[in-house]
PLY file of the C-alpha trace (Angstrom):
ply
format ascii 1.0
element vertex 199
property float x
property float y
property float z
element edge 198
property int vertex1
property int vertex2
end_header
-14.76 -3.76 -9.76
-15.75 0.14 -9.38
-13.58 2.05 -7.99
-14.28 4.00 -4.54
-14.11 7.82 -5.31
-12.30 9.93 -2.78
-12.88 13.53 -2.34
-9.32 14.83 -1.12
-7.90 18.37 -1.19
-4.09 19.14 0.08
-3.49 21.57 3.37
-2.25 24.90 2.69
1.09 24.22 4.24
1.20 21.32 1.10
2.17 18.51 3.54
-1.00 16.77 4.19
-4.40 15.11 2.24
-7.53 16.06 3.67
-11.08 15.10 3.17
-12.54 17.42 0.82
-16.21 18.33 2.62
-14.29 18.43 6.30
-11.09 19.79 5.86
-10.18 16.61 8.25
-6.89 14.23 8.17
-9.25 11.56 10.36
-13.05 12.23 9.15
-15.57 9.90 10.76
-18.56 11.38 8.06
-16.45 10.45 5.28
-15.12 7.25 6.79
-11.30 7.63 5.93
-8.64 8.31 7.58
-5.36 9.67 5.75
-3.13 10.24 8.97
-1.10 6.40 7.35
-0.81 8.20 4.22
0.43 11.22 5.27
2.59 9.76 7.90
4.23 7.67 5.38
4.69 10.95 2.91
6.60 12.32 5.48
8.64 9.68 5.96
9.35 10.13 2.48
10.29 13.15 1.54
13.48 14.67 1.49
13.99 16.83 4.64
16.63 19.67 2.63
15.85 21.41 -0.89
13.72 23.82 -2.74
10.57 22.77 -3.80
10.06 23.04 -7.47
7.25 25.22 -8.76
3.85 23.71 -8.92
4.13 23.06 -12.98
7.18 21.36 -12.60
6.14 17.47 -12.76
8.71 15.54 -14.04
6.33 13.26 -17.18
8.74 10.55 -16.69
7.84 9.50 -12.67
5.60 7.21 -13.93
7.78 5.26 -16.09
10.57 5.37 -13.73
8.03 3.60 -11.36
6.51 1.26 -13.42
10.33 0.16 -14.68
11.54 -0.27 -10.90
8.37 -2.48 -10.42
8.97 -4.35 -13.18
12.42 -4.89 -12.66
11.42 -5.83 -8.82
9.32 -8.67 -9.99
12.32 -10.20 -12.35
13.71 -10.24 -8.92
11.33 -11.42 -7.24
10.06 -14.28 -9.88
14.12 -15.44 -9.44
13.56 -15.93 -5.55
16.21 -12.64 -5.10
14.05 -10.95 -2.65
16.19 -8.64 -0.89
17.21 -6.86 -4.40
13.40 -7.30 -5.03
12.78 -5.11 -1.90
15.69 -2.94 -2.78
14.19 -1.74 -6.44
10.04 -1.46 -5.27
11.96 0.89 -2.16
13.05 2.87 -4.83
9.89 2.59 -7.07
8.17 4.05 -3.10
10.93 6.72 -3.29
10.20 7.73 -6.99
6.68 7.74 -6.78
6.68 10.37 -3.99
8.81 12.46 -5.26
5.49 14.59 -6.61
4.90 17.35 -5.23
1.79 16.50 -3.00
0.87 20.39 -4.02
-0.18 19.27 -7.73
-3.81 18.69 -8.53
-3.49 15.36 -9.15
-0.26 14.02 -7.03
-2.39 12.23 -4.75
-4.33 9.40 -7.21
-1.70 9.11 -9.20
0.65 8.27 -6.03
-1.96 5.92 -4.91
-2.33 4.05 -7.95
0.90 3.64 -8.04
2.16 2.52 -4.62
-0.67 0.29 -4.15
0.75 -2.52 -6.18
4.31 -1.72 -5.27
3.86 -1.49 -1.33
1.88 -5.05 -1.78
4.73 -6.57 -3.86
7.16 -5.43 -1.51
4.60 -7.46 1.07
4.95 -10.27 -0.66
8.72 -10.06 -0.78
9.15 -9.62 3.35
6.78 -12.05 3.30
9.03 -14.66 1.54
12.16 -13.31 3.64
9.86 -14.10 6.98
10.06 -9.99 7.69
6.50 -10.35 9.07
6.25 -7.14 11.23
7.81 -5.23 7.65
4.99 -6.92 5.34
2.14 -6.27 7.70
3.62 -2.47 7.67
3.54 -2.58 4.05
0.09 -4.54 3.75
-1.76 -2.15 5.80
-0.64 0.93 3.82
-2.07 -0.85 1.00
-5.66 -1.37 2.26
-5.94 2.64 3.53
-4.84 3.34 0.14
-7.15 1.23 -1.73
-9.32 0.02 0.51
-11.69 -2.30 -2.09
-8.64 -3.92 -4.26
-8.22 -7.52 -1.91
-5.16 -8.18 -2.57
-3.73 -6.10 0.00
-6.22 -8.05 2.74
-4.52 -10.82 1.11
-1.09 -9.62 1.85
-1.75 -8.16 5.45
-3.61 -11.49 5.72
-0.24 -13.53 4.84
1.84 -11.30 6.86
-0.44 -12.04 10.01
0.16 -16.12 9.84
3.87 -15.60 9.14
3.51 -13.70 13.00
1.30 -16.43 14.20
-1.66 -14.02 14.52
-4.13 -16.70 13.34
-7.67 -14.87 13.94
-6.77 -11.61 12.53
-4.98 -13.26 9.68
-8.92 -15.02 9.39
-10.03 -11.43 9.50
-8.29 -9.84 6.78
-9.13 -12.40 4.53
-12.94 -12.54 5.13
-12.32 -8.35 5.04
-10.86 -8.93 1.26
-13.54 -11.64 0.75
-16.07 -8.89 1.04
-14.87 -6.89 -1.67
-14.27 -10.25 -4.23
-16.41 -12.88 -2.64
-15.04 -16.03 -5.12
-11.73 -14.86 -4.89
-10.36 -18.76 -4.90
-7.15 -16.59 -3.44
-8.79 -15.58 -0.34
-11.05 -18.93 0.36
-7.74 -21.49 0.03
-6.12 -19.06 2.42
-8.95 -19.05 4.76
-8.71 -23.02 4.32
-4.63 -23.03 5.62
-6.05 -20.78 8.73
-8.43 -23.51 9.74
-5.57 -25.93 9.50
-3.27 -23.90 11.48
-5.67 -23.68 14.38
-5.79 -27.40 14.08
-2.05 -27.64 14.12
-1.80 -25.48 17.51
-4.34 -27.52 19.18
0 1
1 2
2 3
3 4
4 5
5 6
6 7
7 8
8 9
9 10
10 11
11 12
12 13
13 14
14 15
15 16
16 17
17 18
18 19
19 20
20 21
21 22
22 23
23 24
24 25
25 26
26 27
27 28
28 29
29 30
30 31
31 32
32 33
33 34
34 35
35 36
36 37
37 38
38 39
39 40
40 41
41 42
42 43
43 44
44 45
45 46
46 47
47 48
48 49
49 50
50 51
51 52
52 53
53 54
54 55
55 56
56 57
57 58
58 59
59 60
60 61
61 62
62 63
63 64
64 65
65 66
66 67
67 68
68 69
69 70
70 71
71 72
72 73
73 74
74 75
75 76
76 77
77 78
78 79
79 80
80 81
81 82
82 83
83 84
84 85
85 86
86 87
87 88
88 89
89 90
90 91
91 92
92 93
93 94
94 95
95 96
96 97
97 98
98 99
99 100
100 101
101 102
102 103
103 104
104 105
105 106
106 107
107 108
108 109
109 110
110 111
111 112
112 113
113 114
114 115
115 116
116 117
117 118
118 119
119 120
120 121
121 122
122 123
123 124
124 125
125 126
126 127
127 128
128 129
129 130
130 131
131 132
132 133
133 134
134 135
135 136
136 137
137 138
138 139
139 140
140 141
141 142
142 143
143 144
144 145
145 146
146 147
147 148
148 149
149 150
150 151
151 152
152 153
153 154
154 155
155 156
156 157
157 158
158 159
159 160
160 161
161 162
162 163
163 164
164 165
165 166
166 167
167 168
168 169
169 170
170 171
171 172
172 173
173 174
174 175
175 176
176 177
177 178
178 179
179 180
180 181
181 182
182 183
183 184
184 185
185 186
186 187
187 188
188 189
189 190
190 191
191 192
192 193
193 194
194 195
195 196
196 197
197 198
């Protein structure tokens, strides 16, 4: 699937992504809105310190990232899903520690974080922290709006919170971007049951 290209460019204070033809946060003509992004960045980032020059990107973020992933799913695959949480926090934590001031903090940050922020879904999911995954979820579909996994995952988090017609809604959301997702139909099957269930 083709990725949606994003034309961003950082504030001059260094603290916030804008749309590129705008100068917006919210942008109606470019249809995004980054104040969840940049909300979340601030929620981030250390308050104290001296920001390293602009040149100074530590090469090894990445791999940091990817290993606290990885190690997060070993958790996660053995059912240990607060330790699972525990390591993709820190993979969040590691993966904003860019500067958002270098050219190209802002894709690589979302690339990263996307699958991290749903994995950590999934694990609040399985620890029936509903209101946590749906937090997590919805992160994931500003940041990559097309990938539907992360309708999946806010779609999950709504049924664990008994929110059956927006759970429906997610899914047919994510069903738009990968219409034989067999994912996204089966879990559009359990919503149909559940509204049986309540009835």
């Amino acid at each position: 699937m083709a990725e949606v290209p994003y034309s961003v460019i950082v504030s001059k204070d260094g603290d916030k992504v804008l749309c590129q033809p705008h100068s917006l946060e919210t942008c109606s003509k470019c249809s995004v809105d980054w104040c969840p992004l940049n909300n979340l960045a601030v929620s981030l980032k250390p308050a104290n310190g001296i920001p390293p020059p602009p040149n100074a990107v530590n090469p090894n973020i990445n791999g940091h990232v990817n290993r606290l992933r990885e190690d997060g799913n070993k958790f996660f695959k053995a059912d240990n899903f607060p330790e699972a949480v525990k390591l993709y926090s820190m993979a969040v934590d590691m993966s904003w520690s860019r500067p958002l001031w270098d050219p190209m903090a802002f894709q690589i940050v979302r690339e990263e974080l996307t699958p991290v922020l749903s994995n950590r879904a999934a694990a609040y999911t399985s620890m029936n922290k509903f209101v946590d995954a749906l937090v997590d979820a919805e992160m994931v579909t500003k940041l990559k709006k097309e990938w539907s996994k992360g309708w999946f995952r806010k779609g999950k988090a709504l049924m664990g919170l008994k929110r059956y017609s927006d759970a429906r809604a997610a899914y047919e959301a994510g069903l738009e971007f990968e219409p034989e997702s067999t994912e996204l139909n089966k879990a559009i099957e359990e919503v149909e049951k559940a509204f049986l269930a309540d009835d």
